[in-house]
C-alpha positions in Angstrom: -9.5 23.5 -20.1 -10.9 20.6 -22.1 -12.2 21.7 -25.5 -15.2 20.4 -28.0 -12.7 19.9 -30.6 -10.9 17.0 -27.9 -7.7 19.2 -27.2 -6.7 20.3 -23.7 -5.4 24.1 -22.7 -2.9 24.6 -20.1 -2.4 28.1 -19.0 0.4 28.6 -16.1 -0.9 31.6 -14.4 2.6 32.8 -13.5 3.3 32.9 -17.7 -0.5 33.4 -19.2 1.2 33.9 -22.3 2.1 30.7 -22.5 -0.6 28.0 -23.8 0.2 24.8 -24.2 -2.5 22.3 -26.4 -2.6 18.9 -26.2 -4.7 16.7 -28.7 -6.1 13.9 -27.8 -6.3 11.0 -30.7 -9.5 11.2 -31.2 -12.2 13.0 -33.5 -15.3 14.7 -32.0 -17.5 12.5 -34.0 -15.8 9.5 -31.9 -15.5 11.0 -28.5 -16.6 14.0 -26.2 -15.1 15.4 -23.3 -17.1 14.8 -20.0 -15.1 16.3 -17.0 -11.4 16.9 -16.9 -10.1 16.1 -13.3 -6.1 17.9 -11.8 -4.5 16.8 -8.9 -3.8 19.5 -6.0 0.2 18.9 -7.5 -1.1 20.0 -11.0 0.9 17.1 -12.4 -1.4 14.5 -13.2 -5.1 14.7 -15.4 -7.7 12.5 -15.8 -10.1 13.1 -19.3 -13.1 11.3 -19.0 -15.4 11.2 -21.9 -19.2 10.9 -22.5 -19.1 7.3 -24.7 -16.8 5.9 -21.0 -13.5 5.9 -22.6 -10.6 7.5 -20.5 -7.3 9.3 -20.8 -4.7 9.9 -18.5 -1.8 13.0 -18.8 1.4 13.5 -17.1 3.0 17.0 -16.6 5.6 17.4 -19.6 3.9 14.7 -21.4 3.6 15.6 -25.3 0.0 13.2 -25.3 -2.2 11.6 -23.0 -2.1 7.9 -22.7 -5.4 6.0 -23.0 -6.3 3.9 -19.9 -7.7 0.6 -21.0 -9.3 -0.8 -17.9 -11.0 2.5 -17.5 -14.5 1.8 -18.9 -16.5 4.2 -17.7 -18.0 7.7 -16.9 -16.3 9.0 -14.6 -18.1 11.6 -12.6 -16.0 12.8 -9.9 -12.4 12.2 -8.0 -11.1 12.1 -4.7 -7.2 13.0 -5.1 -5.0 11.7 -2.1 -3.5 15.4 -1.0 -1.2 14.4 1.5 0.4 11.6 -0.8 0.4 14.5 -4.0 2.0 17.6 -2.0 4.5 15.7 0.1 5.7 14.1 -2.3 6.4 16.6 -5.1 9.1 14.5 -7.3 6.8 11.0 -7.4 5.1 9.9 -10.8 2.2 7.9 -9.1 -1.0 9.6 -8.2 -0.9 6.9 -5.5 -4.5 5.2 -4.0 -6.7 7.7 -5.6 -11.0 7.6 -5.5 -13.3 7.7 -8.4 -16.8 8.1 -8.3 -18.6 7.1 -11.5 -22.0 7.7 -13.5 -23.5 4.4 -12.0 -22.8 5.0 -8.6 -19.9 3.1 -7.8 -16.4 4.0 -6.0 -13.2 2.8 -7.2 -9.8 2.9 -5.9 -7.1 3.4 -8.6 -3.7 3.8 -8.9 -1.8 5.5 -11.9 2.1 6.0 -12.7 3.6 7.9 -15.1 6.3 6.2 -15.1 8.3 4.1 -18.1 7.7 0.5 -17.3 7.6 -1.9 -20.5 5.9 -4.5 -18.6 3.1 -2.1 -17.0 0.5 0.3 -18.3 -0.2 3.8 -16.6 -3.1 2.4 -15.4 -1.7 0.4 -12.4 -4.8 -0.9 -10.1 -8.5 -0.4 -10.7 -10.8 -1.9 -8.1 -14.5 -1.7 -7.4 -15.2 -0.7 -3.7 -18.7 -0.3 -3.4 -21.8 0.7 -5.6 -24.5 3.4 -3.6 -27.7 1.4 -3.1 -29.8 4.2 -5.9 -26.7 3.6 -8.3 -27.0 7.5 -9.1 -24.2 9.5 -10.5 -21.8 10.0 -7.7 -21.4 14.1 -8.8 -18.7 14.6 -5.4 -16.2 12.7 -3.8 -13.7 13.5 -1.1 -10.5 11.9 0.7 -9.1 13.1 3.4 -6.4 11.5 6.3 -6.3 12.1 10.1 -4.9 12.9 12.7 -2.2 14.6 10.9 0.9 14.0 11.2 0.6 10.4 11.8 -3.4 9.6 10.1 -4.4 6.2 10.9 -8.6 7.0 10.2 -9.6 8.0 6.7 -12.8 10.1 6.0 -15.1 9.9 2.7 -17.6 12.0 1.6 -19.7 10.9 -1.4 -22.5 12.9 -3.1 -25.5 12.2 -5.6 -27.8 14.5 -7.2 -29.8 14.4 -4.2 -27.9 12.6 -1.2 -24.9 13.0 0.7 -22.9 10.0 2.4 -19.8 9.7 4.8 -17.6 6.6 4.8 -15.0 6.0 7.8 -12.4 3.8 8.6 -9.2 2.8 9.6 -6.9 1.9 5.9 -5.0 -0.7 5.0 -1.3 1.2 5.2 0.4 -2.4 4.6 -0.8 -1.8 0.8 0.3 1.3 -0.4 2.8 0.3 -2.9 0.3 -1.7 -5.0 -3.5 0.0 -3.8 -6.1 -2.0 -2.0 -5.7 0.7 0.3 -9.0 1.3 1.4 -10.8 -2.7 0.6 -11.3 -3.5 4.0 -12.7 0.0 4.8 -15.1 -0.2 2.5 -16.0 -3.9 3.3 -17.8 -2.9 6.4 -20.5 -1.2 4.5 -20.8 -4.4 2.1 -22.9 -7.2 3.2 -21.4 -10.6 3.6 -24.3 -12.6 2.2 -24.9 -12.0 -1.4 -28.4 -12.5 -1.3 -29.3 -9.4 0.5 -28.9 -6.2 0.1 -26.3 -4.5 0.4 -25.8 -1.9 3.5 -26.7 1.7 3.4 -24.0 3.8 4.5 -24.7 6.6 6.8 -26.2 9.7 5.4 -23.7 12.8 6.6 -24.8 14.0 10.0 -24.7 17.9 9.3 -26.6 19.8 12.0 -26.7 18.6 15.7 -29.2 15.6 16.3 -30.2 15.8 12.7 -29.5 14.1 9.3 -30.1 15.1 5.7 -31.8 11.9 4.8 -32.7 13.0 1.2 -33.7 16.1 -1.1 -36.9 15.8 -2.2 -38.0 16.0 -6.0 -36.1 15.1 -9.1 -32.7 16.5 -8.8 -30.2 15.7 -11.6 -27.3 17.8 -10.5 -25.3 18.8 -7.3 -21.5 19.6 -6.6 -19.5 19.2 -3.5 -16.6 21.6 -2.6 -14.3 21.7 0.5 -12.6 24.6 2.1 -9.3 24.4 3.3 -7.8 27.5 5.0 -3.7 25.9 3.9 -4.9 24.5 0.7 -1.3 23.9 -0.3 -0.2 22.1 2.7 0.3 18.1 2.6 -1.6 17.7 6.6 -4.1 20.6 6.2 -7.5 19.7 6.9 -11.3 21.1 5.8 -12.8 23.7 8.0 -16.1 23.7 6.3 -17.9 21.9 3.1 -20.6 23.2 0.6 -22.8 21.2 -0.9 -24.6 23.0 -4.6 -27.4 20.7 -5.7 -29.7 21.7 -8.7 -33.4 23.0 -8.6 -36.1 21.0 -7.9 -38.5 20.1 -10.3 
C-alpha cells in the first residue's frame, strides 16, 4: 500500500503480522503518491508520483532508489510475466512497458543490482505516443506461442478507447532492451510530416470493433484473467475492460 504520508506497507499474507514500512525521502508537501505498480514476482515496485517524479524498490531493499530519467506520470505497466516467474533469482525486471499520463509507451529496463557505473534505471525509450495523447489508464504484455513465443501481443487502454499492438520482437536485444522498437515502428510513420498511424482499435465481438465510447470519460481500468496466474507460459482466457460513467 502506498500511503499519504509517502511511506509504503508491505504485508506478506502468509505472516500478516508482519508489516514492513518503507519511507520514501520525501515530504508530502514535496510529493504525492500516484499509483504504486508490483511485478507478478512481488520483487520489484515502481512509485510514481503526481508532480512526475519516480521511485523504484527492490525486495529486501531498506529504501527505494529514485530513478532519474523517469520524468513522468506514469499511469499504468505492462510487467514481462514470463521473464519475472521463470526467472525467480534475477534482479532485472527485464524489457518492461509503461504507459504514461500523456499517452505514450515506453520500454524500460530496471536492475537492482550493485553496479558503480550504472543506475537502477537501465534503458528508458519512447515507443510510441496514441494519436489523442490521453492517459494510457491499462497496458498489457503478453508472449506466444508458449514455449517458444516468437509474436508479442499489446493491449493499451484510454479513458475511452482500447488498442491492440502486434508483432514479432526483437529477441537479439534482450540483454540491453530495444526489445520491442521495431515492433512498434510499424505503427509509426516514416515521414515526419504526417501524422502518425493509428493503431488498430481491439476487435472484440465477431465483424465488429469498439471504435470509441462516447461522452467525456476520464477513467477506465483494464484487467486480464489468467486461469494459472502463477505460471511463467500461462496465457489470458478473457479481459475486462471498467471505464467510468459518462457524462
Amino acid at each position: 500500500m502506498g500511503l499519504a504520508s509517502n511511506v509504503i506497507v508491505f504485508i506478506e499474507l502468509s505472516h500478516p503480522e508482519q508489516v514492513l514500512q518503507i519511507h520514501i525521502p520525501r515530504k508530502p508537501t514535496e510529493m504525492s503518491i500516484h499509483k504504486i505498480f508490483l511485478d507478478p514476482s512481488g520483487r520489484h515496485l515502481v512509485i510514481t508520483s503526481q508532480q512526475g517524479e519516480n521511485w523504484y524498490l527492490f525486495r529486501g531493499w531498506k529504501k527505494p532508489r529514485l530513478l532519474k530519467s523517469f520524468k513522468m506520470v506514469i499511469e499504468s505497466i505492462a510487467w514481462n510475466r514470463p521473464a519475472l516467474l521463470s526467472s525467480p533469482h534475477s534482479t532485472s525486471t527485464r524489457e518492461i512497458l509503461m504507459g504514461t499520463r500523456n499517452g505514450g509507451i515506453y520500454e524500460a529496463v530496471l536492475d537492482a543490482a550493485e553496479d558503480l557505473f550504472k543506475s537502477q534505471d537501465r534503458y528508458l525509450q519512447l515507443l510510441f505516443t496514441l494519436p489523442e495523447k490521453a492517459p494510457i489508464t491499462g497496458i498489457r504484455l503478453d508472449m506466444f506461442p508458449p514455449p517458444d513465443p516468437k509474436s508479442a501481443f499489446i493491449v493499451a487502454t484510454t479513458p475511452s478507447r482500447i488498442y491492440q499492438f502486434v508483432g514479432a520482437p526483437d529477441r537479439r536485444s534482450e540483454e540491453s532492451g530495444r526489445v520491442f522498437s521495431a515492433l512498434f515502428s510499424i505503427y509509426r510513420d516514416t515521414t515526419p510530416s504526417e501524422s502518425p498511424l493509428r493503431p488498430p482499435i481491439l476487435s472484440c465481438l465477431p465483424c465488429k470493433e469498439i471504435s470509441e465510447l462516447p461522452g467525456n470519460l476520464l477513467y477506465s481500468e483494464l484487467h486480464f484473467f489468467t486461469q494459472s496466474a502463477d505460471q511463467a507460459l500461462s496465457l489470458p482466457k478473457s479481459l475486462a475492460w471498467l471505464t467510468g460513467t459518462r457524462s
